[in-house]
N, C-alpha and C positions, 0 to 999 in steps of 0.2 A: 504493500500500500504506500501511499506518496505520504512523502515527514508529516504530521500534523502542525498546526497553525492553526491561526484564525479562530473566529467564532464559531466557528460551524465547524473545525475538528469536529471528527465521528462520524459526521451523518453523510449518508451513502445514497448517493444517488445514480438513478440510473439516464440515460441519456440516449432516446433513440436520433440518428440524424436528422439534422434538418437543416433548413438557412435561416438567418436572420434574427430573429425573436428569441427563437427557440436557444440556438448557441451562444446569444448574448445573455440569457440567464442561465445557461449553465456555465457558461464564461464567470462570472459575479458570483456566484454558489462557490466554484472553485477557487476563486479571488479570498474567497472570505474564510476557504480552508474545507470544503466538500471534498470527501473523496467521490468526482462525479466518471461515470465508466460511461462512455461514448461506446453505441452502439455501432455501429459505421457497415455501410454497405462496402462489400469487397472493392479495394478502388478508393474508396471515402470521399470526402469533401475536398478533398485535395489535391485528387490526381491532376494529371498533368502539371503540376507546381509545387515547390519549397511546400512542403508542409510548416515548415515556420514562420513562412508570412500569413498563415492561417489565424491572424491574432481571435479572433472569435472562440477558435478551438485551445486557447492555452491552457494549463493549465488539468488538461484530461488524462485520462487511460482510455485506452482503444481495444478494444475487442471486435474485428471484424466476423459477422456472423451472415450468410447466407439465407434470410426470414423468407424466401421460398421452400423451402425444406424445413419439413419439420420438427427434424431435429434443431435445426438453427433456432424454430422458434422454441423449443423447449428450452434450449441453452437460455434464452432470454429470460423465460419463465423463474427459472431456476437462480438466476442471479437477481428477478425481485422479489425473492422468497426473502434476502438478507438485505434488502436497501430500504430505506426509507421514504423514496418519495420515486418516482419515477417521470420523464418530461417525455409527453409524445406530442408532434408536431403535424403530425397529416391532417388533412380533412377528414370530417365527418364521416364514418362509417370505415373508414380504409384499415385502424387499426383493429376493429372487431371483424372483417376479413384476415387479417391476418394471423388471428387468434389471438390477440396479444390488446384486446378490450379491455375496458374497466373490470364488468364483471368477473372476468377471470384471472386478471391479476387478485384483483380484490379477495376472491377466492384462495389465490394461492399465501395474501399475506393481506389480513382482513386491518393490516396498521400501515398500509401504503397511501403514502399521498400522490393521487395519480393526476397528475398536471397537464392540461389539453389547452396548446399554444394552435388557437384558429385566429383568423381574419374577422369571419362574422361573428364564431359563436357555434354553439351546435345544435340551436333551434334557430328557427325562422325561414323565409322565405329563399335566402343566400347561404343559407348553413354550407351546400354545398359547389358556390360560385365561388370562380376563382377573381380572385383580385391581390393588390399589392398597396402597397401605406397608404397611395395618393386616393387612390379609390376608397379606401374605410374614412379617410375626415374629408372626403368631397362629401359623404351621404351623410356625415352627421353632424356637418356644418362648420367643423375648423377650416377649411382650405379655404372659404368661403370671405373668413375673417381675415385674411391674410395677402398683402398686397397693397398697392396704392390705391387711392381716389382718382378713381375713370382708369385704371389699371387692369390686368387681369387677374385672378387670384395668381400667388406664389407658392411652389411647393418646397417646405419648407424643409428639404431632401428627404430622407427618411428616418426623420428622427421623432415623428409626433406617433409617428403609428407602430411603429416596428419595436423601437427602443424604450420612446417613454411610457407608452400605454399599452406596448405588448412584451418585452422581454424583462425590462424593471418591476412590472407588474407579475410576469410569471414568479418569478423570487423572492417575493414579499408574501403574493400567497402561497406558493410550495414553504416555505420558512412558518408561514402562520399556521399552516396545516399538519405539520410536524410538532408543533408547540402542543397543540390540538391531540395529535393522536398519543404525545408520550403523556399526557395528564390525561389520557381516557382509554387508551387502549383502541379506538376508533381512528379506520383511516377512511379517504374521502375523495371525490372527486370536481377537483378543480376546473370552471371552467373560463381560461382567460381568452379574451376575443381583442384586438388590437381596436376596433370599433367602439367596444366600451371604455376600455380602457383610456384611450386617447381623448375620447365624451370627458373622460375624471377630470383631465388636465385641465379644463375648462371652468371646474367651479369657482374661479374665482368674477369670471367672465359671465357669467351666469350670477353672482351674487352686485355686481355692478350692472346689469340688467333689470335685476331685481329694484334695485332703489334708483331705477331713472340716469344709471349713471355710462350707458354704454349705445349708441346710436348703431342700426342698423346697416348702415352706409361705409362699406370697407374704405380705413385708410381716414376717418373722420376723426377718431377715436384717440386717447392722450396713448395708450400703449400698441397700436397700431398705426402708427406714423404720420397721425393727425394733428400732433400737438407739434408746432415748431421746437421746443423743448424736450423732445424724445423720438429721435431718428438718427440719419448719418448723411455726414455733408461732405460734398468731394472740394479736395485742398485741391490747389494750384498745379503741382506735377502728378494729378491722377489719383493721388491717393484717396481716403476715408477718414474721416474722424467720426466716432458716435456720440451721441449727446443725451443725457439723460436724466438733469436735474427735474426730478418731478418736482418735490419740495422746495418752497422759496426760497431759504436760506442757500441752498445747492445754486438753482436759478442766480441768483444773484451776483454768487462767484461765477459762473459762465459768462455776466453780462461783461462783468468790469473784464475780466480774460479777451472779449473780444474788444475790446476797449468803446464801448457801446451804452454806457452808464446814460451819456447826456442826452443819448440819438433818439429824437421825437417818436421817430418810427417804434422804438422799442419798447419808448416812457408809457405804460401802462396797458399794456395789447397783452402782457401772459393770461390773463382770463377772461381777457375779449375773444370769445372767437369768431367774431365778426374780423380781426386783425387778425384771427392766425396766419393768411395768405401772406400777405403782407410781413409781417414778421419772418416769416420762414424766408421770403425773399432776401430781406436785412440780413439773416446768420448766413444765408447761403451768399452773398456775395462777399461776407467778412469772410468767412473761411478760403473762399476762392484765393485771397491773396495772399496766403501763405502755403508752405507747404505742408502736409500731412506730419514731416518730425518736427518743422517747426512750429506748431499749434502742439503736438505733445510735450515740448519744453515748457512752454507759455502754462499748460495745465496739468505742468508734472506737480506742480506743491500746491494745487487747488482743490478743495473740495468741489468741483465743477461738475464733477460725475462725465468728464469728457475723457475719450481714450482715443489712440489709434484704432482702427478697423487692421490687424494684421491676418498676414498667410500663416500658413500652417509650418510653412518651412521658419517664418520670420516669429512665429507665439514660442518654439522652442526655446530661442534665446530672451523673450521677454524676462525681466528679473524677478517676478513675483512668481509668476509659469517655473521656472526654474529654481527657484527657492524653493519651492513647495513642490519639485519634484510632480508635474502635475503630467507631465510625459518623461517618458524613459526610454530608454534604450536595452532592450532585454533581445538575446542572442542573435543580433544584429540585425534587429528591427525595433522600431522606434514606435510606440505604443503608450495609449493612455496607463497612467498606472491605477492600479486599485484608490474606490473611494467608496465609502469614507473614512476616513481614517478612526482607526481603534486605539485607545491609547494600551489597554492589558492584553487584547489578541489581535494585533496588528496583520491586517492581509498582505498577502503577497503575493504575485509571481512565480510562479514556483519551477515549470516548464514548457516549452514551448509547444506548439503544438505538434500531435505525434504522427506517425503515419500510422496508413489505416490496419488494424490490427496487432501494432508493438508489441501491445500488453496481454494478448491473447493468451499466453498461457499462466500468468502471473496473476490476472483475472479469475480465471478458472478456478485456478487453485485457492486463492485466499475465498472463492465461494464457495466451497465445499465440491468440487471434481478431482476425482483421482487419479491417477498417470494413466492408469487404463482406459478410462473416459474423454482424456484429452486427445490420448495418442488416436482415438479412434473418430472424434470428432474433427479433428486436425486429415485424420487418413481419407474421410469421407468429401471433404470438402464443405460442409455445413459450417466450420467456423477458419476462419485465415489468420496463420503467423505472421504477421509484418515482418 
């Protein structure tokens, strides 16, 4: 088994493949010290490439198993008789085809938390329509929100659907479900849909609705790019700066930074938004005339709430990104590191991602399979040695 660590030392999880959602919360389970065992189709998630730019997959054990044969699917069976939670990722009905269903895991280990990473969900009308991030908050109204005034919506890559409302979300309930069955002996079936989950992200949008505080009209809105006081304005040589003093006193320090204290245009327009237009023009032609580092010097010692807009190659060297270790460089790939931080069972990285099958016999065996069992399932082709 992989060192222990973390807060989750112990708990064993099982992990059939999948993309996206699914690996990113067994990626975070492992982060936090799961021993999680990736089920992997022969081949895996990785062929034809480094298994180590695999960042999604860090962190696992691999046991390649053949789940058309049925031994393959017993092997499976067999290893959630000893795990505590198990993530399956298909659509609707495909893993009760396989044999490898709620009820029959449930059956084989009545304390498993069995976790269903869908799109829609596994009732309704789409249970079994395929779609991808953009498609779950176009229908439930995020992608909607997002964008400029007379714009088209923006998809705001695939981090509403996939990440925050579907694989953050499998890990908190597989975690809560496990709390759940060791104070009862009951395990249970989870069902996370990236649809709902991504709808969560929203209550706060939903309670600014609620009191009058949020207009229908994408892009009108103070946290949707409505307010001249919370957006991003392009510098002189191309660049970005973002702006975000919501609160006055922030406000304030933004105005004197631009050096715009006296300018009529500005004198009193933050809560007119008959002047937002108008205002927005004023910041965006002060910014124009410098460039992107030189407006970060101007609001490096300001409570401004202004920053550069940097790349991804240029946030590694940032000094706070870098103080805080906020990316890392882990066997020569460059990856968000674990968050958040634990001060008594601090997570970590632990390995990189494996190829398909590595740990196939190492697996076996800390599940209860004897050398005669392996040899013969290894002989047969129902499970693969990487």
């Amino acid at each position: 088994m992989s060192d222990a660590h973390g807060p989750l030392a112990g708990v064993k999880v099982v992990e059939l493949q999948g993309v996206g959602p699914g690996p990113f919360g067994g990626m975070l389970l492992a982060d936090y010290g799961a021993d999680v065992v990736r089920i992997d189709r022969p081949g895996g998630s990785s062929a034809g490439r480094d298994p180590v730019s695999d960042v999604l997959a860090r962190g696992r054990r691999s046991v390649a198993v053949d789940l058309k044969r049925p031994e393959g699917v017993e092997v499976v069976l067999r290893i959630v008789e000893g795990a505590d939670a198990l993530i399956e990722p298909f659509r609707p009905g495909v893993a009760e085809r396989l044999g490898l269903g709620p009820d029959t895991c449930l059956e084989r280990n009545p304390r498993l938390v069995y976790c269903r990473m869908t799109g829609w969900g596994q009732d309704g009308p789409y249970r079994e329509k395929a779609g991808h991030d953009i498609n779950y908050i176009s229908l439930n109204g995020i992608l909607h929100m997002i964008g400029t005034k007379g714009g088209p919506p923006v998809p705001p890559l695939n981090l509403v659907g996939d990440f925050g409302g579907g694989g953050m979300l499998l890990a908190l309930g597989l975690v809560c479900g496990i709390v759940h069955a060791r104070a009862t002996g009951e395990g249970q079936v989870v069902d996370v849909a990236m649809q709902d989950g991504s709808a969560l992200l929203t209550a706060m949008i939903h309670q600014m609705r609620a009191f009058g505080g949020w207009a229908p009209e994408r892009g009108t809105n103070v946290l949707d790019g409505g307010a001249p006081y919370y957006g991003v304005y392009e510098t002189s040589d191309g660049g970005y700066m973002s702006v975000g003093p919501i609160e006055p006193q922030f406000y304030k320090e933004l105005v004197e930074g631009l050096g715009l204290v006296d300018d009529p245009v500005v004198q009193g327009a933050r809560d007119d938004r008959e002047r937002w237009p108008a205002l927005h023009d004023r910041f965006a032609e002060v910014f124009r005339s410098r460039t992107r580092d030189e407006w970060a010097a101007v609001f490096a010692g300001k409570d401004a709430c202004a920053t550069p807009v940097l790349s991804l190659d240029e946030a590694m060297h940032e000094p706070q990104v870098a103080e805080r270790g906020t990316y890392v460089e882990e066997f020569g790939v460059v990856q968000p590191a674990p968050a958040p931080r634990f001060s008594a069972t601090p997570a970590a990285i632990t390995t990189p991602a494996p190829a398909a099958g590595k740990h196939s016999r190492a697996v076996l065996a800390d599940f209860g399979f004897d050398d005669m069992e392996i040899a013969s399932l290894l002989g047969s082709g129902a499970v693969l040695d990487g």
